[in-house]
C-alpha positions in Angstrom: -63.5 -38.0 -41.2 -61.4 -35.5 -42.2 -62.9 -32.2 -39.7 -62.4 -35.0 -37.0 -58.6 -35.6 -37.9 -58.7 -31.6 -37.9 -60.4 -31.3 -34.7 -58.1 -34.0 -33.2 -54.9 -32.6 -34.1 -56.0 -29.3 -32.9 -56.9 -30.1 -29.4 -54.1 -32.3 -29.3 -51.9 -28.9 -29.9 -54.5 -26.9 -27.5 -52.9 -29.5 -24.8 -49.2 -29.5 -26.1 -49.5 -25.9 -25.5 -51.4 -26.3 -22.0 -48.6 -28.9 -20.9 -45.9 -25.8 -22.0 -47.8 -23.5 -20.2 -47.8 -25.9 -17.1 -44.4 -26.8 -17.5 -43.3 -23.3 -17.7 -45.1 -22.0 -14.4 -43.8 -24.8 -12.9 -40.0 -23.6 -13.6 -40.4 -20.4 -13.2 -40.6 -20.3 -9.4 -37.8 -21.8 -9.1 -36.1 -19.2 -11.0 -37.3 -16.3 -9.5 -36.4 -18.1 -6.4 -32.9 -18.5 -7.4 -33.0 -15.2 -8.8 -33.9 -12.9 -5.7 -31.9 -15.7 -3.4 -28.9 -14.3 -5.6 -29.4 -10.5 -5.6 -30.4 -10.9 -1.6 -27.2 -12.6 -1.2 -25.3 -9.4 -3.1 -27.6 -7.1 -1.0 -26.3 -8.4 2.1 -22.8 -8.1 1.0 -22.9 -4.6 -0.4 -24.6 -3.1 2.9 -22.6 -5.6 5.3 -19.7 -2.6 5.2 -21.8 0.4 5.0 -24.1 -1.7 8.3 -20.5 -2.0 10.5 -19.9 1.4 9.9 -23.1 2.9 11.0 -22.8 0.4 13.8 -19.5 1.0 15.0 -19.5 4.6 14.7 -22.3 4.3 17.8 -20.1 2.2 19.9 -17.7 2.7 22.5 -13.9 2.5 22.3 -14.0 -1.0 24.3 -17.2 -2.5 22.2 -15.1 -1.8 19.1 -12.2 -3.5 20.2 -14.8 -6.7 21.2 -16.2 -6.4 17.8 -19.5 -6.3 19.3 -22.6 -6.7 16.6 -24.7 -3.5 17.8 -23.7 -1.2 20.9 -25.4 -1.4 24.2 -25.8 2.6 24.4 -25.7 4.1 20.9 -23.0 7.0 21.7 -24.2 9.9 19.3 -21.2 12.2 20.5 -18.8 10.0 18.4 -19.8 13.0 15.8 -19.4 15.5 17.4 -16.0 14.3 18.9 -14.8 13.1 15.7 -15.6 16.6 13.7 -13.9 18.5 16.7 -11.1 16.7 16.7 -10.4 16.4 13.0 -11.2 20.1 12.5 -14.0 18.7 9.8 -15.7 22.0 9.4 -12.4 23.4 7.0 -12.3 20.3 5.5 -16.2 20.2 4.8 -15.9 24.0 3.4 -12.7 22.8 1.4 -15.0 20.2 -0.1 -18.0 22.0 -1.3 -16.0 24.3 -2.8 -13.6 22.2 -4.7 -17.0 20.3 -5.8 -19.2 23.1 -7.0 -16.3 24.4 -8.9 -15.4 21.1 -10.2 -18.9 20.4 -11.5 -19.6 23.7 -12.9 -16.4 23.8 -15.1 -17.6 19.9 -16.0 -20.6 20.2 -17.0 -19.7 23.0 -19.1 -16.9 20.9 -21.0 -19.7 18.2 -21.3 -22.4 20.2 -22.8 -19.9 22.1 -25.3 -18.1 19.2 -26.3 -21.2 16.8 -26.7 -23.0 19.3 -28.5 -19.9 19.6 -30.9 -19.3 16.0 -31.4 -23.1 15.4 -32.0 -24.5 18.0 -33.7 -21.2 20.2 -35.4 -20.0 18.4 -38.9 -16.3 19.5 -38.6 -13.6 17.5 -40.1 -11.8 14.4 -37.9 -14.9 14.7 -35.7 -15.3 11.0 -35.5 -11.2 10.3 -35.2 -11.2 12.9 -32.6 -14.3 11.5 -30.6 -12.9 7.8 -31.1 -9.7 8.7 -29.3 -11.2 10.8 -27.0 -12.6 7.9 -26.0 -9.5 5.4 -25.9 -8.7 7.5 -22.8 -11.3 6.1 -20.7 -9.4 2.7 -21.1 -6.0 4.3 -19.1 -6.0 4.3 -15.9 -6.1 7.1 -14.1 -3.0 6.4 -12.1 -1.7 6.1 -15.2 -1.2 10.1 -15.9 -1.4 11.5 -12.3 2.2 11.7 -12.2 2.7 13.5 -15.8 0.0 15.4 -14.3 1.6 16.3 -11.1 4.7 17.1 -13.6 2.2 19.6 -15.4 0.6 21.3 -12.5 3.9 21.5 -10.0 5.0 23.8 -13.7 8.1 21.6 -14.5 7.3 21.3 -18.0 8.9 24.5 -19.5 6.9 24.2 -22.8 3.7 24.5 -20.9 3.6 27.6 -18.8 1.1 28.0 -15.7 -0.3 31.2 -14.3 2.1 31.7 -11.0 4.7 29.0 -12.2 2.8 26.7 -9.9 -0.5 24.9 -8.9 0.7 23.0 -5.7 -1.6 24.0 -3.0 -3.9 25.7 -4.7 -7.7 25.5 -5.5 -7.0 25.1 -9.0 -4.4 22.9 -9.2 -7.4 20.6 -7.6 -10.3 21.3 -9.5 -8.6 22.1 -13.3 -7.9 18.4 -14.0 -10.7 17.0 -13.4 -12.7 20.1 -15.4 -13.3 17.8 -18.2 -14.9 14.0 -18.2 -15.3 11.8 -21.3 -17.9 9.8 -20.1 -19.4 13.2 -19.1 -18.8 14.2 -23.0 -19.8 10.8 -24.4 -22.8 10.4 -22.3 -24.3 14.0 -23.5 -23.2 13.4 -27.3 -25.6 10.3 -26.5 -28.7 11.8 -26.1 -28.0 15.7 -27.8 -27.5 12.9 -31.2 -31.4 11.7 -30.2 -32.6 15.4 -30.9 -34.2 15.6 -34.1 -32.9 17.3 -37.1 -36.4 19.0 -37.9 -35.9 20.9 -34.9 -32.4 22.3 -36.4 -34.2 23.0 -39.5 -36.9 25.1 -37.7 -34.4 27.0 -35.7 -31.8 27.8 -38.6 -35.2 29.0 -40.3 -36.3 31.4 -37.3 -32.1 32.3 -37.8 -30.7 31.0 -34.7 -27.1 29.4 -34.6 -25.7 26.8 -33.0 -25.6 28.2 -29.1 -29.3 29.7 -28.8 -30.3 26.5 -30.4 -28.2 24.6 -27.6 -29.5 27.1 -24.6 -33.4 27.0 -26.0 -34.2 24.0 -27.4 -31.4 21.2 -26.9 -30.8 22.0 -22.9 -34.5 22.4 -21.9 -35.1 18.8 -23.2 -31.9 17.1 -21.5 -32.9 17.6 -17.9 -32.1 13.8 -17.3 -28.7 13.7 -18.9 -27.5 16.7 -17.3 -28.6 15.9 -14.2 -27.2 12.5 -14.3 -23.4 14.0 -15.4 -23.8 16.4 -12.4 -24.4 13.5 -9.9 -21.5 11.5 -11.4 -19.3 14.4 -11.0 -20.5 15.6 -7.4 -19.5 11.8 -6.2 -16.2 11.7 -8.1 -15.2 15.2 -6.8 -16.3 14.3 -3.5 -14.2 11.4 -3.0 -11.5 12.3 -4.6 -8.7 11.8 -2.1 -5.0 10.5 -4.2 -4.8 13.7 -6.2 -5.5 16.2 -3.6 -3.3 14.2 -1.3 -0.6 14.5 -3.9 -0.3 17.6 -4.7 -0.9 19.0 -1.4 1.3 19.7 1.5 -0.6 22.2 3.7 -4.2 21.8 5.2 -5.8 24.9 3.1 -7.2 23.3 0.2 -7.7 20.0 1.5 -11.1 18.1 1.2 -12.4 16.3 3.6 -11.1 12.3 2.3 -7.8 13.8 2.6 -8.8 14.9 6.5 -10.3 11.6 7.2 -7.2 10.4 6.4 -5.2 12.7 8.9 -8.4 12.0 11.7 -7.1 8.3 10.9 -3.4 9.0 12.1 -4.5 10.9 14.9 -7.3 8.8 16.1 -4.7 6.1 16.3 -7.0 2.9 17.5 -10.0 4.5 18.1 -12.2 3.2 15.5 -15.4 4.8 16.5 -14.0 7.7 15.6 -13.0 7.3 12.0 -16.1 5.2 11.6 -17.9 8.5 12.6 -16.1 10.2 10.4 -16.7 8.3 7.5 -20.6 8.0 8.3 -20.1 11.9 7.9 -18.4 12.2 4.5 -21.1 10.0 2.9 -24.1 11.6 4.1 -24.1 14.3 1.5 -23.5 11.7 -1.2 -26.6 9.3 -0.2 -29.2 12.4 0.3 -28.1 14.2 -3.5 -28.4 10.6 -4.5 -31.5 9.8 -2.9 -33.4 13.3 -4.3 -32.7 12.5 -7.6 -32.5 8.9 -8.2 -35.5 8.9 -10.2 -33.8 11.5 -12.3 -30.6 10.1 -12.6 -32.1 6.3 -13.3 -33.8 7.9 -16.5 -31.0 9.4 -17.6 -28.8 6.7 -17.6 -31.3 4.6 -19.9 -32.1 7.6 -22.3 -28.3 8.3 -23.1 -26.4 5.3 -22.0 -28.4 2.7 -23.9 -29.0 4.5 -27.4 -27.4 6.7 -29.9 
């Protein structure tokens, strides 16, 4: 009597546990319906801009103005048109060099400082990374114009090389030389490396800097390539500081001569739309080389530490 009690109760759990199962699969195609119905929907919304401006940079002046979905005769000369007209080839110039400067003095801040914070015992360390970090909550707006005060040399008690930055290639890219999430993101993963490897390195007597350059460096690939994307795009599009503390066309990227190209086009949009298809091309293809690379570094040093 009592193994059949047993052997009822247990295929009478065998089919609460069926009936689960059942209940389950039943539910969940609904939810992945729901799911990808949602993420479709915020597909179609995040490419609807980026789809009109691929389209309309292919159309005519009068299929613009009839807002037309596709044009008849996709008009590839809108390029060419719009970089002759906009002089884009300074502005292009302007902006790969402002970039590769921009990233270079970056990612050396970055590497230095999240190598210090990480790995360097040094006394207010933690007070000092805390508040470097309170920064990222103020808006950049925020300190442009103290900034603009800074570089334009009106603060006495801070003296610039050549009194002042306006129009100059370093008044652009000095600024931006140094990124905290750049400097938190690093300090993220270089705090991963293990301590045995500092102990191995101190014994073959290296210091601080060969251990950075030949052990910690050759290991962050991901990370490093990841800040180097971030700061590419950021420098790319920068256009309100540039714009700010420029007057003439010399050092002026090329969102600041989209802009102009936009006051002299006047209404012809399928020239600024042609424009703009331009300035991001350089942005999707980094992108697209290196997503894998990029993806992985975001979850090895943004998720942990």
């Amino acid at each position: 009597m009592a193994n059949r009690v047993e052997s009822l109760s247990a295929s009478e759990g065998r089919s609460n546990v069926l009936e689960a199962k059942a209940r389950r699969s039943v539910r969940l195609p609904w939810a992945l319906f729901i799911m990808y119905a949602i993420l479709f929907i915020g597909l179609i919304l995040a490419m609807l801009p980026f789809f009109w401006m691929l389209s309309a940079s292919l159309m005519t002046y009068g299929e613009t103005a009839t807002r037309k979905l596709w044009p008849a005769v996709p008009q590839f000369s809108n390029y060419a048109e719009a970089w002759r007209q906009a002089d884009f080839s300074k502005y292009f110039w302007n902006s790969v060099v402002i970039t590769s400067i921009t990233m270079l003095g970056q990612l050396t801040t970055s590497i230095l400082a999240g190598y210090s914070f990480a790995r360097i015992r040094f006394f207010g360390r933690d007070a000092i990374f805390a508040l470097m970090l309170s920064t990222i909550m103020v808006p950049a707006v925020v300190t442009m114009i103290p900034n603009f005060q800074l570089i334009s040399g009106r603060i006495a008690f801070i003296p610039l090389p050549g009194g002042s930055w306006l129009n100059t290639l370093q008044g652009i890219t000095v600024p931006y030389m140094v990124s905290v999430f750049s400097i938190f993101l690093l300090r993220q993963f270089f705090a991963q490396v293990p301590w045995e490897l500092w102990d191995a390195a101190r014994i073959d007597g290296a210091g601080h800097l060969r251990f950075l350059g030949r052990i910690v460096l050759p290991i962050s690939k991901a990370p490093i390539l990841t800040v180097l994307i971030f700061g590419f795009i950021a420098s790319w599009n920068d256009f309100l500081w540039p714009l700010l503390i420029t007057t003439k066309d010399t050092w002026r990227p090329l969102m600041v001569g989209l802009w102009t190209l936009q006051s002299e086009a006047g209404p012809e949009t399928q020239l600024i739309m042609a424009a703009s298809v331009i300035t991001i091309i350089p942005v999707l293809i980094l992108y697209f080389m290196t997503q894998k690379e990029f993806t992985e570094g975001i979850a090895t040093s943004g998720l942990k530490g």
